[in-house]
PAZAPA-4460 file (N, C-alpha, C; in steps of 0.05 Angstrom, whole numbers, plus 32768, in hexadecimal, padded with zeros to 4 digits):
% residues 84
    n_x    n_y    n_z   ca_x   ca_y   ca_z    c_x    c_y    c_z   seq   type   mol
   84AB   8577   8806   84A2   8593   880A   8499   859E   87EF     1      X     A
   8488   85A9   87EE   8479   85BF   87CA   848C   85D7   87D1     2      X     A
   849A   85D6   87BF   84AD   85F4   87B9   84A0   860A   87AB     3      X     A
   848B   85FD   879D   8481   8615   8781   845C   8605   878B     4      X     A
   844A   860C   8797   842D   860E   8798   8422   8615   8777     5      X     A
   8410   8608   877C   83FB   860B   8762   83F3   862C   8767     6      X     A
   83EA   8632   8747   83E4   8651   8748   83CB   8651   8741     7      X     A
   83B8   865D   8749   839E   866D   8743   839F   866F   8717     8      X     A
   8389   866A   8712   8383   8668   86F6   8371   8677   86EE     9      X     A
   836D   8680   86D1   8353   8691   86C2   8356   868C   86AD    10      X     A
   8340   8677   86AE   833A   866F   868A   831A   8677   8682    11      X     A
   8312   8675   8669   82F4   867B   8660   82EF   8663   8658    12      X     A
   82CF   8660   865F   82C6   8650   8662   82CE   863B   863D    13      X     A
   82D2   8621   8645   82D6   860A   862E   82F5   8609   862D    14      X     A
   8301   8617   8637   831F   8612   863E   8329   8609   8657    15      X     A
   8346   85F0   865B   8347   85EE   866B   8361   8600   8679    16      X     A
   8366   85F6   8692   8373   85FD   86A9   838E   85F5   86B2    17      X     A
   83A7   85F3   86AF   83C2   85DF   86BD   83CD   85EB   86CE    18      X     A
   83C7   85D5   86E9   83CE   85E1   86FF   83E4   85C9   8706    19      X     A
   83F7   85DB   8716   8413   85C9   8710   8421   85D2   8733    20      X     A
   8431   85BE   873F   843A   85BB   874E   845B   85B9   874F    21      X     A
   8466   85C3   875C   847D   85B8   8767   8487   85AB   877B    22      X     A
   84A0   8592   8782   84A4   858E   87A2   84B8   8581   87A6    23      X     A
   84C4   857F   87B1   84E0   8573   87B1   84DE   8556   87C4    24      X     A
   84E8   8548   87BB   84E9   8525   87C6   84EE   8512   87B4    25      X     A
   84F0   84FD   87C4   84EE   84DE   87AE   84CF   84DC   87B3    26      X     A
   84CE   84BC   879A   84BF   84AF   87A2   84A4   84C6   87A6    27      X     A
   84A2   84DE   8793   8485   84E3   879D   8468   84D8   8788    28      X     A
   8456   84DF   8794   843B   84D7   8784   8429   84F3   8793    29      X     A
   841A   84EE   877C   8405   850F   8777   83EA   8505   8774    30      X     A
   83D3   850E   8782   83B9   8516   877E   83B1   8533   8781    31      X     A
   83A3   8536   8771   8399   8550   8769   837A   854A   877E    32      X     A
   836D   8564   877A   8359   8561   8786   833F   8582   877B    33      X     A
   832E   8579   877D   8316   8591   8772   830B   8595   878D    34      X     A
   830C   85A9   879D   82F8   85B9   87AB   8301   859D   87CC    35      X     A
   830E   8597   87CD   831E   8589   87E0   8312   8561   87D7    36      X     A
   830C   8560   87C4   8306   8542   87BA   8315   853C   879E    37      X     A
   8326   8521   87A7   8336   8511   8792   8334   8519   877B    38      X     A
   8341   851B   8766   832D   8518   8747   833D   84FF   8739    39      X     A
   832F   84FA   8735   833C   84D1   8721   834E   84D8   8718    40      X     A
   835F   84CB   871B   837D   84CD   870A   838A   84E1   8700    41      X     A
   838A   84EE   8711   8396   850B   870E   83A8   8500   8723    42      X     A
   83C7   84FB   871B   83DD   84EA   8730   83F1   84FC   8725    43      X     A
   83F6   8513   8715   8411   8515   870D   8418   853D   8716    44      X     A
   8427   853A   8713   8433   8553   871E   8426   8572   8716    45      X     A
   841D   8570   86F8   840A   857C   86F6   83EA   8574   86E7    46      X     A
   83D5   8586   86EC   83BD   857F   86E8   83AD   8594   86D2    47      X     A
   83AA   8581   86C5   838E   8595   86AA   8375   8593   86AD    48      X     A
   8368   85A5   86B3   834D   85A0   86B7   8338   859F   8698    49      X     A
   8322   858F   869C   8316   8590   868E   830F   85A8   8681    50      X     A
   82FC   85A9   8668   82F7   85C5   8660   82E4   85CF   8673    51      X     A
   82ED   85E7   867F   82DE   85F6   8695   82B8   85FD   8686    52      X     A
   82AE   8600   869E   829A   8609   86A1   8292   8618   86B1    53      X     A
   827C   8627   86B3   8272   8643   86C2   8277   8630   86E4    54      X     A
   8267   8618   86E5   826A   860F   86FE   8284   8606   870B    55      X     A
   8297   8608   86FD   82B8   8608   8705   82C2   861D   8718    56      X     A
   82AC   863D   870E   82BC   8656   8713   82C5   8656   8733    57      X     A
   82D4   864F   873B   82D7   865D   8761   82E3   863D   8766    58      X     A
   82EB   8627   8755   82F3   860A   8759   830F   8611   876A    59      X     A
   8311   85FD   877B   8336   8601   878E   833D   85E3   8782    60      X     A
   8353   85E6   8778   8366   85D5   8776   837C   85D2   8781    61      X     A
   8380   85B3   8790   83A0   85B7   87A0   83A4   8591   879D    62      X     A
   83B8   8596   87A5   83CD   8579   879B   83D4   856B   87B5    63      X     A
   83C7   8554   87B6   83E0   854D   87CB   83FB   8540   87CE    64      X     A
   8410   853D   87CE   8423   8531   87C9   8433   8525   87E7    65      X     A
   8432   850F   87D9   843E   84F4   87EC   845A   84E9   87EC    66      X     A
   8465   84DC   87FB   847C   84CB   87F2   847D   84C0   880E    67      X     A
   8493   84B3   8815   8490   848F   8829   848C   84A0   883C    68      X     A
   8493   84BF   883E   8497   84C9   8867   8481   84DA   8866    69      X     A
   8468   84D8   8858   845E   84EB   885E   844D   84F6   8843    70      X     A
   8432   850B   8844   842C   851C   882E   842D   853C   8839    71      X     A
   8423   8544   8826   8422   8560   882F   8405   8574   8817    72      X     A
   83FC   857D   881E   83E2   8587   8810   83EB   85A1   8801    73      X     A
   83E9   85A4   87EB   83E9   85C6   87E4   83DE   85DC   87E3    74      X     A
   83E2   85EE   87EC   83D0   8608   87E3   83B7   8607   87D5    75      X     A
   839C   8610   87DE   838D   860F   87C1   8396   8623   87AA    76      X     A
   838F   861B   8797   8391   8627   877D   8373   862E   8778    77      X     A
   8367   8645   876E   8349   864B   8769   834A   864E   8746    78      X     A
   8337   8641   873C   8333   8641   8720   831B   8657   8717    79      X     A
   8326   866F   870A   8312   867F   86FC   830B   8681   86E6    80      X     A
   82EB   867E   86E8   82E3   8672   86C9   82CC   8693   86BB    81      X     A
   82DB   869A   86A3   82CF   86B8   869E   82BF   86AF   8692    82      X     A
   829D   86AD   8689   828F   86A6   8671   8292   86C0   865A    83      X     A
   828F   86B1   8646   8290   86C5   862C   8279   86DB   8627    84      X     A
***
């Protein structure tokens, strides 16, 4: 089960983002995901995004987390990107 959901972010643009999860179990494993698609090796509990860009602004981020009985999807998280 996610006890603590990823939170909503605001960074300016060339900075990044750490969006972080909580969940209680064994045995779990984590994918992150951009706008509901995988992102490479992003497997761990929490996620840094690259340095943002204007095309980031309105991005959902959510995790999915697994273990032997099952996963469960998280909340999106929305990434806001201010330009300078």
């Amino acid at each position: 089960a996610i006890t603590i959901q990823p939170m909503d972010k605001t960074v300016n643009v060339g900075k990044t983002a750490k969006f972080s999860v909580t969940a209680t179990g064994k045995s779990l494993t984590y994918q992150w995901r951009k706008n509901g698609e995988n992102i490479s090796g992003a497997l761990q509990r929490s996620y840094t995004t690259p340095p943002a860009t204007t095309g980031d602004n309105g991005a959902l981020f959510s995790v999915v987390v697994t273990n032997p009985y099952g996963s469960v999807t998280s909340d999106n998280a929305t990434l806001t990107v201010l330009s300078k």
